[in-house]
C-alpha positions in Angstrom: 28.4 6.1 -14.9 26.9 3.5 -16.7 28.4 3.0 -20.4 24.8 2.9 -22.1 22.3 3.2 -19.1 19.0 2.5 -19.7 17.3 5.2 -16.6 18.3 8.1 -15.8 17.1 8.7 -12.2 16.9 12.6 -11.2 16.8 13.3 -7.1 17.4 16.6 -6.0 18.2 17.2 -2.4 18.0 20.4 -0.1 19.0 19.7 3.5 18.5 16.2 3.0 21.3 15.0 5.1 19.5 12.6 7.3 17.5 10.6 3.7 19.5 10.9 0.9 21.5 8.2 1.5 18.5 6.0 2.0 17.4 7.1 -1.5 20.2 6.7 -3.2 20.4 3.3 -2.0 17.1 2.5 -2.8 18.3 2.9 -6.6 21.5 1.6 -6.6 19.3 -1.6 -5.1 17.5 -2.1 -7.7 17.1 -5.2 -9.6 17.8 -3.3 -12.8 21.0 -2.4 -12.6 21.4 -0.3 -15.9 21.4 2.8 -15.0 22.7 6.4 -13.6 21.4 8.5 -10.5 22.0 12.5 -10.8 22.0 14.0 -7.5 21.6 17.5 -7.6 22.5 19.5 -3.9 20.4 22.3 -4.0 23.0 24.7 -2.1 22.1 22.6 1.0 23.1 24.4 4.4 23.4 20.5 6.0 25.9 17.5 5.4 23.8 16.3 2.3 27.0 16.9 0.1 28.8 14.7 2.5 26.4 11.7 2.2 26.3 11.6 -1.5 29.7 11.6 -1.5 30.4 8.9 1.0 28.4 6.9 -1.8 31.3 5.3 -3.8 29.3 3.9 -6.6 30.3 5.0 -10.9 26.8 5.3 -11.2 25.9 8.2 -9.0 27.2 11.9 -9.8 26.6 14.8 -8.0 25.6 18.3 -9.3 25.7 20.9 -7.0 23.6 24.5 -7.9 25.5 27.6 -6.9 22.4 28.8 -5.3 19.1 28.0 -3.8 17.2 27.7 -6.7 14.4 25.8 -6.2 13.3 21.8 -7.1 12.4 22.7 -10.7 15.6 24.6 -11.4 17.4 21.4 -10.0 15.2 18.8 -11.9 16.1 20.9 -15.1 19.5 20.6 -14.6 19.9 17.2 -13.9 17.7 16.2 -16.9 20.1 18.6 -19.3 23.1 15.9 -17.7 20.6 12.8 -18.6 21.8 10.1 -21.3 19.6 7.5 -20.3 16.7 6.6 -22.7 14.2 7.2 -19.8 13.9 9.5 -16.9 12.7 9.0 -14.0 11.8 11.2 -10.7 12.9 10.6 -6.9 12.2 13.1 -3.7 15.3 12.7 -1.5 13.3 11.9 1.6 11.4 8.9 -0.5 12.7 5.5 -1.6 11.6 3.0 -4.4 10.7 -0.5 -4.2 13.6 -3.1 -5.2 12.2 -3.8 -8.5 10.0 -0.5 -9.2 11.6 -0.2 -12.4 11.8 -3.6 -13.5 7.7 -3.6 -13.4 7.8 -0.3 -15.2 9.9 -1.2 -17.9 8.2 -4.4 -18.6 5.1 -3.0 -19.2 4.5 -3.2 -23.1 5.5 0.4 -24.2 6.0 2.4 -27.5 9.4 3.5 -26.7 8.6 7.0 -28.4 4.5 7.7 -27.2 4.1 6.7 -23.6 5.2 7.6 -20.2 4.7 5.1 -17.5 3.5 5.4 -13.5 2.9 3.1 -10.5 1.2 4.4 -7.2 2.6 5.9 -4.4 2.5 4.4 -0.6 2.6 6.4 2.5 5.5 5.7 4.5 7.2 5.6 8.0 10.7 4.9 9.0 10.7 0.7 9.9 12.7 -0.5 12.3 16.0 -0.5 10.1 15.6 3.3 8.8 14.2 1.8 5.6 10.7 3.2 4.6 8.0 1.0 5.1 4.2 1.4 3.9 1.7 2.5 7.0 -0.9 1.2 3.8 -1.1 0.1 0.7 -3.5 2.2 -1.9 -6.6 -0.5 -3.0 -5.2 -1.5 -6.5 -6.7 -4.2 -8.4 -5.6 -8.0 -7.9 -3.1 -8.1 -10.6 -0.7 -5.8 -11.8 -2.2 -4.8 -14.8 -1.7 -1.4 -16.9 -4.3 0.8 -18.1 -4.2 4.3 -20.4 -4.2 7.7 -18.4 -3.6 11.1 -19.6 -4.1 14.6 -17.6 -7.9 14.3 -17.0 -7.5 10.5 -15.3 -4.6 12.0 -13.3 -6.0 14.3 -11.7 -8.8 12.4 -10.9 -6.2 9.9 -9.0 -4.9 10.5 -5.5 -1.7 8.7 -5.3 -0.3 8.5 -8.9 3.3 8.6 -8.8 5.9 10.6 -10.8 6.2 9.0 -14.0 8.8 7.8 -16.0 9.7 9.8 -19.9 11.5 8.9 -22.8 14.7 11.5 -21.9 14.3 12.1 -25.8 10.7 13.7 -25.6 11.9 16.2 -22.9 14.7 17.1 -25.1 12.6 17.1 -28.0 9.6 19.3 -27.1 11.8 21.3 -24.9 9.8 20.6 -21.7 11.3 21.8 -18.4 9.7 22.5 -15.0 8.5 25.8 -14.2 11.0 27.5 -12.2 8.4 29.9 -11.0 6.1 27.7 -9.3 7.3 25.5 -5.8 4.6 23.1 -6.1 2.3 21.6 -9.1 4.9 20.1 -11.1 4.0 16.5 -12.1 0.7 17.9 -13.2 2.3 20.4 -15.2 4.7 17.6 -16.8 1.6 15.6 -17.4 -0.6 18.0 -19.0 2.4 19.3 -21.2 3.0 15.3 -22.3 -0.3 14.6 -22.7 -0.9 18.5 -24.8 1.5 16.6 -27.1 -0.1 13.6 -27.8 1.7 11.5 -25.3 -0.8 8.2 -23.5 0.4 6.7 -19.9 0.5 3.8 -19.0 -0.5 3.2 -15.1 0.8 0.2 -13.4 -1.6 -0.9 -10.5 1.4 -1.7 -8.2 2.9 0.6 -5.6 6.4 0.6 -6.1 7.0 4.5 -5.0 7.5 5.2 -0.8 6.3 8.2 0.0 7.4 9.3 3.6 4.8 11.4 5.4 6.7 12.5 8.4 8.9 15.1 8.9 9.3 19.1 7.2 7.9 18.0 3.4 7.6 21.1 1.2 4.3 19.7 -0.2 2.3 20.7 2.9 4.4 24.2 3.4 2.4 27.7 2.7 5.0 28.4 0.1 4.3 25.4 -2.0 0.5 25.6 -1.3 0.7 28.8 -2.3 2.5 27.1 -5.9 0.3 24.7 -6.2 -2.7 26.8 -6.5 -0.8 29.3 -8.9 -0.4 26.0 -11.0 -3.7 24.7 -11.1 -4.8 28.4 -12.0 -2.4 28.0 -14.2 -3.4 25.0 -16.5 -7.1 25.9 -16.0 -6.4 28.8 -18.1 -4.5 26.4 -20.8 -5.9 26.4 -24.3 -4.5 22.6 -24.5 -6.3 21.7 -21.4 -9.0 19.7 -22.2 -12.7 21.5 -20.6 -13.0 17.9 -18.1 -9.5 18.7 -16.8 -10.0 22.3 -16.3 -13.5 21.7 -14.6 -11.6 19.3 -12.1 -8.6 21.7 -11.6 -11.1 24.2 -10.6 -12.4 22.5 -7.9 -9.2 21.5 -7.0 -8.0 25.4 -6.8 -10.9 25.7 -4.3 -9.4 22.9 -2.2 -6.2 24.1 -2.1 -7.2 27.5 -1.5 -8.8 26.4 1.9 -5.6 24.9 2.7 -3.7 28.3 2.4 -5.4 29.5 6.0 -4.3 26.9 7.3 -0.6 26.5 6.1 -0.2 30.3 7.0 -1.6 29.7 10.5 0.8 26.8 11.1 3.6 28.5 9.7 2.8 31.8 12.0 2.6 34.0 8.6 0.2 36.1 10.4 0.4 39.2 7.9 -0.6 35.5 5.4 -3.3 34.5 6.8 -4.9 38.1 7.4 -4.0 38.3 3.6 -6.4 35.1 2.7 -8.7 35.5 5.5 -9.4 39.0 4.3 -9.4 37.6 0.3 -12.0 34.8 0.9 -13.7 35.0 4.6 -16.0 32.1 4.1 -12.6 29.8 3.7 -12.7 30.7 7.7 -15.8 28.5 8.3 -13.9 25.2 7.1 -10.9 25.8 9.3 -12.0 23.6 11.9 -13.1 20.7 9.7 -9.4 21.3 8.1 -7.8 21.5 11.3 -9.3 18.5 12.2 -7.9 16.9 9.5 -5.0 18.0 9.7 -4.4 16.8 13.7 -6.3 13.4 13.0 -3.5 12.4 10.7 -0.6 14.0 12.7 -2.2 11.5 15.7 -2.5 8.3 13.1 1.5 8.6 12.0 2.6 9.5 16.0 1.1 6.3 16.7 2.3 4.4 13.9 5.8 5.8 14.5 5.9 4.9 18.3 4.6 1.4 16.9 7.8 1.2 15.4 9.8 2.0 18.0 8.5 -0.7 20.2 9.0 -3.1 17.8 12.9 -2.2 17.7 
């Protein structure tokens, strides 16, 4: 480990043989070189132990949890490790640009009020394994920073996970819900910004998001997580009213979405369960299915794209 590392990068892992090591390596990359990277093997089933520890680098340690005990319990574990004077959040099936933090950090910050973000860019596998953007979000021409809190992010599609002072976790005792799977940067963003806390938003995409593969964003159980969250913080007395109007209306979105998670997932008794709750969520299954197939055919062709180029 670093002597006195500026980032502390957190990336939990659950059967993550085949990316981790792309991840890690992502970090290790980076042009800022100051920091520590906290793996946390979520009682994988897979080789992910294996990889992480075929990475010989003093800056990476692995954790491993006893049990499967979801991304939240991880992420809180890894941050209680953390000595670095920020923290910062990776998936183990996404990467980071080679000098995502570098742009971060060099934004003008109040090292004891702000938390920082970039955007995210969907991803495919390139030609080397290495993620590389399908697009890039429309950001403005230069890379310049503007003030967010809860209400702008949830207004945002791609907003990536930000960047905390380790210290304000610590000090206001904020740790990720262990009894939601899904919702959990918004719930780390409201919490930051119910404290007082401004982001900053870089207009640069410096996070790769992969959007192929089993992600547990898109699965019926972390649907169903997200929409318990966004119940959640609707109900928060430190949610502002704008925030809690556009969570509602986000809880209606996701709710759709539960038919059709439970039918892809064959959860019959599920989907008999939401169908029965909300019958007129039936009438935009189609639309939703639609969707749902029109991007599946837009990555397959991207993806055999690739291959031809190798």
């Amino acid at each position: 480990m670093s002597a006195d590392p500026l980032v502390s990068v957190v990336i939990v892992a659950y059967n993550a043989q085949k990316t981790i090591r792309n991840a890690i390596d992502s970090v290790l990359e980076l042009s800022l070189s100051a920091l520590e990277v906290t793996v946390v093997d979520d009682a994988s089933a897979d080789g992910t132990v294996h990889a992480v520890e075929a990475v010989h680098d003093p800056r990476l340690r692995l954790l491993r949890s006893p049990r499967n005990s979801g991304p939240s319990a991880a992420r809180n574990m890894a941050v209680k490790h953390a000595t670095g004077r920020w923290v910062a959040f990776l998936d183990a099936d996404d990467e980071w640009v080679p000098d995502r933090l570098e742009h971060l950090l060099g934004v003008d910050l109040d090292q004891t009020d702000c938390f920082v973000a970039d955007w995210m860019a969907p991803c495919l596998p390139g030609a080397d394994g290495r993620l590389a953007a399908l697009k890039l979000p429309a950001l403005a021409a230069q890379p310049l920073a503007e003030k967010f809190g809860f209400t702008e992010f949830l207004k945002g599609k791609m907003c990536a996970p930000p960047i905390v002072p380790r210290a304000v976790l610590s000090g206001r005792g904020i740790e990720f819900p262990d009894w939601c799977p899904g919702g959990e940067w918004a719930f780390l963003i409201a919490r930051l910004s119910a404290g007082g806390m401004t982001g900053k938003l870089l207009h640069r995409a410096g996070y790769l998001y992969r959007v192929t593969g089993a992600h547990r964003s898109s699965t019926l159980r972390s649907t169903e997580g997200q929409l318990r969250m966004a119940k959640f913080l609707a109900a928060d007395a430190d949610v502002p009213e704008a925030a809690k109007e556009l969570l509602r209306k986000q809880a209606l979105g996701i709710r759709k979405r539960l038919v059709l998670a439970a039918l892809r997932e064959r959860k019959w008794g599920k989907f008999a369960y939401y169908a029965r709750q909300h019958p007129g969520d039936l009438a935009w299954l189609p639309i939703t299915v639609v969707r749902f197939l029109g991007r599946r055919i837009r990555y397959l062709a991207a993806s055999r794209s690739t291959r031809a180029v190798r």
